[in-house]
C-alpha positions in Angstrom: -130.7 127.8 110.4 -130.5 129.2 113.8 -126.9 128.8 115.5 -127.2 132.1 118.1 -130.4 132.1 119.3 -131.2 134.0 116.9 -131.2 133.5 112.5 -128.1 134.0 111.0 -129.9 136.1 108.1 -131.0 138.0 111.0 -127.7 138.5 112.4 -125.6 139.5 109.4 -127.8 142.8 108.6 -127.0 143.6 112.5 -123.9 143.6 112.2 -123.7 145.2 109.0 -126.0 148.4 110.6 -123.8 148.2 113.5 -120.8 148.5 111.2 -121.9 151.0 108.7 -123.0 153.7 111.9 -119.2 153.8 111.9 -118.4 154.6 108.0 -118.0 158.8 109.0 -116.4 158.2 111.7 -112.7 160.1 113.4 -110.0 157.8 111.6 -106.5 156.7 112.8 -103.0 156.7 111.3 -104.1 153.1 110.1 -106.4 154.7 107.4 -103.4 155.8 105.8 -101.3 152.8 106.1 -104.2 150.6 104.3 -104.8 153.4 102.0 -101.2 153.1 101.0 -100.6 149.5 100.9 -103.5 149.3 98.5 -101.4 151.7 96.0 -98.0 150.1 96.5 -99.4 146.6 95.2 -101.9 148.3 92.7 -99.4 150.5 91.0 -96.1 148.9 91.6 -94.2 145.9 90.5 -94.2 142.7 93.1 -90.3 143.3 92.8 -90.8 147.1 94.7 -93.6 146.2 97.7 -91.2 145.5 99.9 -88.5 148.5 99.1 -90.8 151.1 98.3 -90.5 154.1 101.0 -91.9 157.2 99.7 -94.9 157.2 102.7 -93.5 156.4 106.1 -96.0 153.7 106.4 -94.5 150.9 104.5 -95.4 147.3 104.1 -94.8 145.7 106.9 -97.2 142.3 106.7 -96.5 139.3 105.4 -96.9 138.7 101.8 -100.6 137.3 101.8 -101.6 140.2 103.2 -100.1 142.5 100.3 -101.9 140.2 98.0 -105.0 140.2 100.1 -104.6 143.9 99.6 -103.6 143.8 96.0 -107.0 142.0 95.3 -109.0 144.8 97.0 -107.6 147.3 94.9 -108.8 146.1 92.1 -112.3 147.4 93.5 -110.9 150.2 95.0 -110.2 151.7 91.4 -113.6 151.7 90.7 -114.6 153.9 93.8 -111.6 156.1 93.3 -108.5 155.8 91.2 -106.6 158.5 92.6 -106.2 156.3 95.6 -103.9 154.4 93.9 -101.6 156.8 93.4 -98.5 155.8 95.6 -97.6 159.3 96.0 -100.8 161.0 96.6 -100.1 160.8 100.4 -103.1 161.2 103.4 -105.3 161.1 100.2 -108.9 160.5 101.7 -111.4 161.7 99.3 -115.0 160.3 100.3 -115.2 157.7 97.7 -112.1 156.5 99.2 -113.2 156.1 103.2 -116.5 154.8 101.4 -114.8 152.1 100.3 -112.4 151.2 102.6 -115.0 151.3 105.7 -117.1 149.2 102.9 -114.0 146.7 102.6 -113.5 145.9 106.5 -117.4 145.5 106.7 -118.1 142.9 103.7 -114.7 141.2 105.2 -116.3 140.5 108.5 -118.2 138.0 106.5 -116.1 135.5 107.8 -115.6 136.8 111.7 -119.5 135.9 111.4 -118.7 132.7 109.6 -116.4 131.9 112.4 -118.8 132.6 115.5 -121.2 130.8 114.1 -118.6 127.5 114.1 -117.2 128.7 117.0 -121.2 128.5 119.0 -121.6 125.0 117.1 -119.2 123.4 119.5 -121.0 124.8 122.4 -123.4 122.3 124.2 -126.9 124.1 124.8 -128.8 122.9 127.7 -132.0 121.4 127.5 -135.5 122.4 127.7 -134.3 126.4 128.0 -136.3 129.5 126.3 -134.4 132.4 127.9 -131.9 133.3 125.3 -129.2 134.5 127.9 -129.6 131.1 129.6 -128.2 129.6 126.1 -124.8 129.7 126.1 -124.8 129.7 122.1 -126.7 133.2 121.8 -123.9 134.6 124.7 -120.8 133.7 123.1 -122.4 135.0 119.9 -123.0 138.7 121.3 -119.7 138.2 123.5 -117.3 137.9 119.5 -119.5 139.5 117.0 -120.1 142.8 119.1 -116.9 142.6 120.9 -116.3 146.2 122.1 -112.2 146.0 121.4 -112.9 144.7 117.6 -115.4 147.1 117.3 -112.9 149.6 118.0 -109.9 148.7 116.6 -111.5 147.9 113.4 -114.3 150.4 112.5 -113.5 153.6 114.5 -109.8 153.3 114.6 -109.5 151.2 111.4 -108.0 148.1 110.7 -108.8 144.2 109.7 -108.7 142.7 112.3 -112.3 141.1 111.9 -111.2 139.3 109.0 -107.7 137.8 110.7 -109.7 137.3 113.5 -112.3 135.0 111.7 -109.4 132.7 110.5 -108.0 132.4 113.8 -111.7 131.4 115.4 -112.6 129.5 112.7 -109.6 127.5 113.1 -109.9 126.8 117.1 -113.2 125.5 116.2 -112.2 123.4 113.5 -109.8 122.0 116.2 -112.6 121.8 118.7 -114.6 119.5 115.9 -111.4 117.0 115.4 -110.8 118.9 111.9 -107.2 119.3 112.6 -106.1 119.7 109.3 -108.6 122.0 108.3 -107.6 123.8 111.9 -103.8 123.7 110.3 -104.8 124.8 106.9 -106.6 128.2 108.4 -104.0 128.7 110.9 -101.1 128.9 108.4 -103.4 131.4 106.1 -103.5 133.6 109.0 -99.5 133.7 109.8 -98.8 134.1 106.3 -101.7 137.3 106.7 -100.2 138.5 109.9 -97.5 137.4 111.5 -98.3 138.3 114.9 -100.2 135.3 115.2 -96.8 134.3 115.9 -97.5 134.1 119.4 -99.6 131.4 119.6 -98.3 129.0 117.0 -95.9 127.0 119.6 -99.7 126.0 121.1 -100.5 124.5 117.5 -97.4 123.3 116.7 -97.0 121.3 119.9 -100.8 120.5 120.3 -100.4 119.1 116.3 -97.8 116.9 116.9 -98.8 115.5 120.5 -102.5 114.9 119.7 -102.8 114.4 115.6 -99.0 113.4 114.7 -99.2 110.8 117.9 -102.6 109.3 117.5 -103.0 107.6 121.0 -101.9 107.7 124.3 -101.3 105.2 127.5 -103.8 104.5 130.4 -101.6 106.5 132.3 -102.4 109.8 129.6 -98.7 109.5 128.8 -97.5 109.7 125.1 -97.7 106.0 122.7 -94.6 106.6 120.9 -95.4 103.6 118.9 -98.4 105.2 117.9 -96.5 108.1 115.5 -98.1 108.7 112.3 -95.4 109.6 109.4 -98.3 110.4 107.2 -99.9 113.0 109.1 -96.7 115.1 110.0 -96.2 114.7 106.1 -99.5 116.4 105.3 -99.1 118.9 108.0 -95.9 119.6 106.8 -97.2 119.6 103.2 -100.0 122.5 104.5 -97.7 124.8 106.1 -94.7 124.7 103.3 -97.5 124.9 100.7 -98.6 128.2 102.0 -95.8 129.5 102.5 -94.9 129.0 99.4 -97.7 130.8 98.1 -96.9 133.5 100.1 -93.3 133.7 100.1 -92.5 131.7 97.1 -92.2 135.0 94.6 -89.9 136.8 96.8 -87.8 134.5 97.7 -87.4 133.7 94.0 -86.3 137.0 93.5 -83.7 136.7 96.7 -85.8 139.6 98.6 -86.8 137.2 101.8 -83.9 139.3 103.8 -85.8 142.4 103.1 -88.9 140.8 103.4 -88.2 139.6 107.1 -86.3 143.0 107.9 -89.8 144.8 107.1 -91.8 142.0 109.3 -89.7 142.6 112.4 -88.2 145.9 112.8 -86.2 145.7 116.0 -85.7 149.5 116.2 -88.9 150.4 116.9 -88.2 150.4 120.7 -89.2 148.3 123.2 -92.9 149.6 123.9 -95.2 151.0 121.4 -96.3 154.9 121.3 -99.3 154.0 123.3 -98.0 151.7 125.9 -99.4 148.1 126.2 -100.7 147.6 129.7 -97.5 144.5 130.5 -94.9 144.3 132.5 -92.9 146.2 130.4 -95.2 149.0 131.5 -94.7 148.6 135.1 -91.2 147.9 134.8 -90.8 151.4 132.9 -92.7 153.0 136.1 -90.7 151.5 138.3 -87.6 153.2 136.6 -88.9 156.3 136.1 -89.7 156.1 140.1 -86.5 154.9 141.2 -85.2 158.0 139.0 -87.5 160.8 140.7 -86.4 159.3 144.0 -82.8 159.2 143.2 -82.4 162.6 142.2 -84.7 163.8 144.7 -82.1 162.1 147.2 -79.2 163.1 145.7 -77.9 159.5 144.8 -78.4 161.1 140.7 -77.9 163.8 138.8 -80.5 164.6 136.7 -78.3 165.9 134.1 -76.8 162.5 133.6 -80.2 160.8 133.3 -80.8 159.9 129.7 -83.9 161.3 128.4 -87.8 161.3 129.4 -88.3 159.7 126.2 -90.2 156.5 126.9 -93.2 158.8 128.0 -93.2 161.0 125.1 -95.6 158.7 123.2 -92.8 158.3 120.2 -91.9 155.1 118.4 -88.1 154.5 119.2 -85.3 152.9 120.8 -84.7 154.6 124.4 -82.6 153.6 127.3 -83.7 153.0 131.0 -82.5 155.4 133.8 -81.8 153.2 136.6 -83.2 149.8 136.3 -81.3 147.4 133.1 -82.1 149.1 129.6 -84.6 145.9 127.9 -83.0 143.9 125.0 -84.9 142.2 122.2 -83.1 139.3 123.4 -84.2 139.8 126.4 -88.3 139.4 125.6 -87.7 136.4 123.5 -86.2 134.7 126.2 -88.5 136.1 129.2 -91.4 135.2 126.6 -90.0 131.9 126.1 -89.9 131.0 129.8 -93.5 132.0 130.5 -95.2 130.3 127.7 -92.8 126.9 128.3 -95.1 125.4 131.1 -98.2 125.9 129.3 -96.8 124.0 126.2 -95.0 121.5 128.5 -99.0 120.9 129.6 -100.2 119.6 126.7 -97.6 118.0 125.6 -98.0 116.2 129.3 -101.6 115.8 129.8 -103.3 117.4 126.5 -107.2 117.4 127.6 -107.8 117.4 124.4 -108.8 120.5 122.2 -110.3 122.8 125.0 -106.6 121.9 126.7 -105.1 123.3 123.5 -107.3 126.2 123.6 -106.0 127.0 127.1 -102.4 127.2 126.2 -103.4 129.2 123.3 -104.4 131.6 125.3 -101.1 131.1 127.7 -98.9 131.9 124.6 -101.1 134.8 123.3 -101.0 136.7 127.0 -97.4 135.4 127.4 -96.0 137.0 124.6 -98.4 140.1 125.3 -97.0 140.2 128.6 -93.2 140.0 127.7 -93.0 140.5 123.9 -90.7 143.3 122.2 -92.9 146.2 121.1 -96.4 145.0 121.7 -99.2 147.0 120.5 -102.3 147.2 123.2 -104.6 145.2 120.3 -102.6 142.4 121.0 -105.0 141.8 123.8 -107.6 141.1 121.7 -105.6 137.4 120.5 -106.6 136.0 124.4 -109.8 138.2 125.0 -111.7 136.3 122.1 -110.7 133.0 122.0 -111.3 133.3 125.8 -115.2 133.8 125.1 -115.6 130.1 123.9 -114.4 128.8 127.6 -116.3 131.5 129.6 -119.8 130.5 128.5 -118.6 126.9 129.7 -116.8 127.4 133.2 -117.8 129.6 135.8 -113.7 129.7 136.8 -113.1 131.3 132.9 -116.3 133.9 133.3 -114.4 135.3 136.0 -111.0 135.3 134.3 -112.8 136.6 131.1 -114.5 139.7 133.0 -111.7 140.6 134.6 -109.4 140.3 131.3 -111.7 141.8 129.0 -112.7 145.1 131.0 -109.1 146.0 131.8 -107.8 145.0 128.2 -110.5 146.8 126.9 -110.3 150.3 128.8 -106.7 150.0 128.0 -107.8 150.2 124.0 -109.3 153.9 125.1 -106.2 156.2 124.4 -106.7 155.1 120.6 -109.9 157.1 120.4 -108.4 160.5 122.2 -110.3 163.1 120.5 -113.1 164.8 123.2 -116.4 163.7 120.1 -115.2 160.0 120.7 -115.2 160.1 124.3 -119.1 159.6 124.5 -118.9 156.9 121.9 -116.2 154.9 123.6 -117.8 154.8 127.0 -121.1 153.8 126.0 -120.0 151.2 123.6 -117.8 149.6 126.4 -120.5 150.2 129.0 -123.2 148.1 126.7 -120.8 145.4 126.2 -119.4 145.0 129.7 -123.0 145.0 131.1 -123.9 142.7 129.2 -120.9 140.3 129.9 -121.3 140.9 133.7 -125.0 140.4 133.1 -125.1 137.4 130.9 -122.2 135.1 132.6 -123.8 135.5 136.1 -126.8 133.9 134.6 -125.2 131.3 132.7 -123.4 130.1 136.0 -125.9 131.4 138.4 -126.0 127.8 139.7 -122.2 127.8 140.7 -121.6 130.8 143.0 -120.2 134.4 142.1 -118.4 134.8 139.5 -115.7 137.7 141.5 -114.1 137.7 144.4 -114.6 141.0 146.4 -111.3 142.0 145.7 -111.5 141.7 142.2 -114.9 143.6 142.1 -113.5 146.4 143.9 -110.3 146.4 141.4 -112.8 146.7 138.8 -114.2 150.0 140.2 -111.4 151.5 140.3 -111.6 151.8 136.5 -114.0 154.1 136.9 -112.1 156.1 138.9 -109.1 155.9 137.0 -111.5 157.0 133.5 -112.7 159.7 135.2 -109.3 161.1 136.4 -107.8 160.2 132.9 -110.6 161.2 130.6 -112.4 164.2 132.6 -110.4 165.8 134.9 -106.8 165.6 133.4 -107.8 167.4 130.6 -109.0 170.2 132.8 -106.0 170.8 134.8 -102.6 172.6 134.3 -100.9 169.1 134.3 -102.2 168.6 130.6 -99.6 171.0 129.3 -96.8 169.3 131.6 -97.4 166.1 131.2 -99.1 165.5 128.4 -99.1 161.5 128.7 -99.4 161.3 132.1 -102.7 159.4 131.3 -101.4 156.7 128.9 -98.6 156.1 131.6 -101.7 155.8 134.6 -103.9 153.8 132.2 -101.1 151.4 131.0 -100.0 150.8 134.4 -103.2 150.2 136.2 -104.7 148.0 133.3 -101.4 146.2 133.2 -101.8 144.9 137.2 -105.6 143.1 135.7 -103.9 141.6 133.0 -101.1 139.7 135.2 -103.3 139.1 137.2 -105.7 137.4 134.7 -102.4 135.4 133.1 -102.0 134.2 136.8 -105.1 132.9 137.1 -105.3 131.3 133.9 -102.0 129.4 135.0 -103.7 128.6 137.9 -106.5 127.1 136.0 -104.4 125.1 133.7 -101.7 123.6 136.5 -103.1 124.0 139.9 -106.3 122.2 139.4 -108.1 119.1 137.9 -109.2 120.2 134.2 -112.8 120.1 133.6 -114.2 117.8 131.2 -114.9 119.2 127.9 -118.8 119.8 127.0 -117.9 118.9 123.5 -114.8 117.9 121.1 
């Protein structure tokens, strides 16, 4: 059948050509950390996974995952047994990166499934032939050669296709009034990764307002008289079911405290290695500022500063020099407060699914913006969801080109090494092109897409890859101050993203929602 534009059986061996161009490629830390969590549950009892420590990478997923990865190793021992081996450390034989590029690439089997449900709730329009006048064939190109996945998941390495796929596969199960299928795929996923954490007040609140409650007033207001015992009993039937699944072993065994301890591991600092382009970002600049320009005006001493440590690209605990030193407490309730009037929304005035959908992405960029240790991939839960509104509202497109090129050059510092520099700017350059190119033409009917502002925000990218990527390297300042460009690229990708989450508040209280094309 043709759902794209274009066959599926056509699409799949794309993707799989696209994919396998990357099986040689440079590979990141995360190689290892797979590699490792594939011998842990291969070689060791269930009753060790969670304790075992001889590799500084340890398990640090939920439990589906480890059997998720459990279940590949039982192939892996066929390409390489040695791999297996929980103390053959940084083993990476060729068998072995065989079969673990193979593994992310035959998993993407259902990120494809998932676009392809995902385009099935988008309305074509009639009468068209020009495939980039069918929104269908856009949003297809926009998730399955999305420049960030491609990145974090077959250059740098990870599996994030496959969590991915559950997570798009449930919105559009939502988006097809399949809510308990929606609820069923969305509690795989946080049992896979729990970072999905972020947006699960959006489907817990969205559940219970607009399944649990089955109608509403003339006025949109809640019928409380309408409340369905039934359905919150098979929702809650779903989630404690998988959990169960999932946790059931180890909490038999009394090892949830470890297990949790593993899942959220509160010394890692508050910003990763690599910083996420938030407002943790530029609150860390403004310290370090205030700092210089204290000791520079003698209100400091410099030898009572605590260390430069936040900039020395290290996972740990550090403490701020001027402004308030950030507590964990602190993010959950700053993240709290800027995902609460998104969730108040629906639970207001729900619009439906495509109203869910927007607080979704409210909670994933709110807890991006504010969260304790965020990785920069984080940006990926908004950027693809976000494709299924931007081939529908012009408003969206422009929030969507604006979020994805700044979360997306902010992914760059990953691939560091001078070979990938070529590879990263061309891949981003095909895909943003394309996104500029095929949104205008979608909504070439409404007006532009940018405001001038933003367009000239947008350049400055440019400007800031070239000082970052081409000229830093060059100068004396590389020996200095060695992550002087993370600190430049974090902070001026961070100012697109707030700016993005702005608008998509905007969007979702400050003006009339659109109708949905389909539910």
């Amino acid at each position: 059948t043709e759902t794209f534009g274009i066959s599926t059986a056509q699409l799949t061996p794309l993707c799989s050509v696209k994919n396998l161009i990357q099986v040689p490629t440079v590979r990141s830390t995360d190689f290892e950390v797979h590699r490792n969590w594939l011998a842990i549950t291969h070689s060791l009892p269930v009753s060790r996974w969670y304790y075992e420590n001889t590799s500084e990478w340890t398990l640090d997923y939920p439990p589906l995952f480890a059997w998720f990865e459990l279940g590949l190793s039982q192939v892996a021992r066929r390409f390489d047994a040695n791999m297996l081996q929980v103390e053959n450390l940084n083993y990476a034989s060729p068998a072995t990166v065989l079969f673990q590029r193979l593994s992310v690439i035959v998993t993407d089997v259902v990120f494809i499934y998932a676009a392809r449900e995902c385009c099935r709730c988008v309305r074509e329009p009639k009468g068209s032939r020009d495939v980039l006048s069918r929104p269908s064939f856009v949003l297809a190109v926009l998730l399955l050669w999305n420049f960030g996945l491609l990145v974090v998941d077959h250059i740098h390495f990870q599996y994030n296709g496959f969590l991915f796929g559950f997570l798009l596969l449930s919105v559009a199960k939502h988006l097809q009034s399949q809510h308990l299928q929606g609820a069923l795929l969305f509690a795989f996923l946080l049992n896979l990764k729990h970072i999905y954490l972020y947006v699960a007040p959006a489907y817990g609140v969205y559940l219970l307002r607009s399944y649990c409650f089955a109608q509403d007033n003339k006025d949109g207001s809640v019928r409380w008289s309408s409340f369905s015992p039934l359905r919150l009993l098979a929702l809650g039937a779903i989630v404690t079911s998988v959990c169960a699944l999932s946790f059931g072993p180890f909490i038999a065994m009394g090892q949830l405290p470890q297990v949790l301890s593993r899942l959220f591991p509160f010394k890692r600092g508050l910003c990763h290695a690599y910083w996420a382009p938030n407002i943790w970002a530029l609150y860390n600049v403004l310290d370090k500022s205030l700092a210089v320009l204290g000791v520079r005006l003698k209100l400091l001493e410099e030898a009572e500063l605590p260390p430069a440590s936040m900039t020395g690209g290290l996972v740990q605990e550090f403490e701020h020099s001027v402004l308030p030193s950030v507590t964990p407490a602190v993010t959950l309730v700053c993240t709290l407060l800027s995902i609460l009037p998104a969730v108040a929304s629906i639970w207001l005035r729900p619009h439906g699914a495509q109203g869910f959908l927007r607080c979704l992405l409210l909670c994933a960029l709110g807890c991006f913006m504010f969260g304790w240790h965020v990785h920069e991939k984080a940006i990926l839960i908004a950027i693809l969801p976000l494709s299924i509104l931007a081939v529908e509202s012009r408003e969206d497109a422009g929030i969507f080109l604006i979020l994805t090129t700044t979360g997306h050059y902010s992914l760059f510092p990953l691939l560091f090494t001078p070979a990938e520099l070529p590879i990263k700017v061309v891949l981003m350059l095909m895909f943003t092109i394309f996104s500029f190119t095929a949104l205008r033409k979608l909504h070439s009917a409404q007006g532009s897409l940018l405001h001038p502002l933003e367009v000239i925000y947008l350049l400055g990218l440019v400007a800031v890859a070239i000082a970052c990527e081409v000229v830093f390297p060059l100068s004396p300042w590389q020996q200095r101050l060695p992550f002087l460009p993370l600190l430049v690229t974090s902070v001026y990708c961070a100012m697109g993203v707030c700016y993005a989450f702005l608008r998509l508040y905007a969007s979702l209280l400050l003006r009339r929602e659109e109708k949905p094309k389909q539910l």
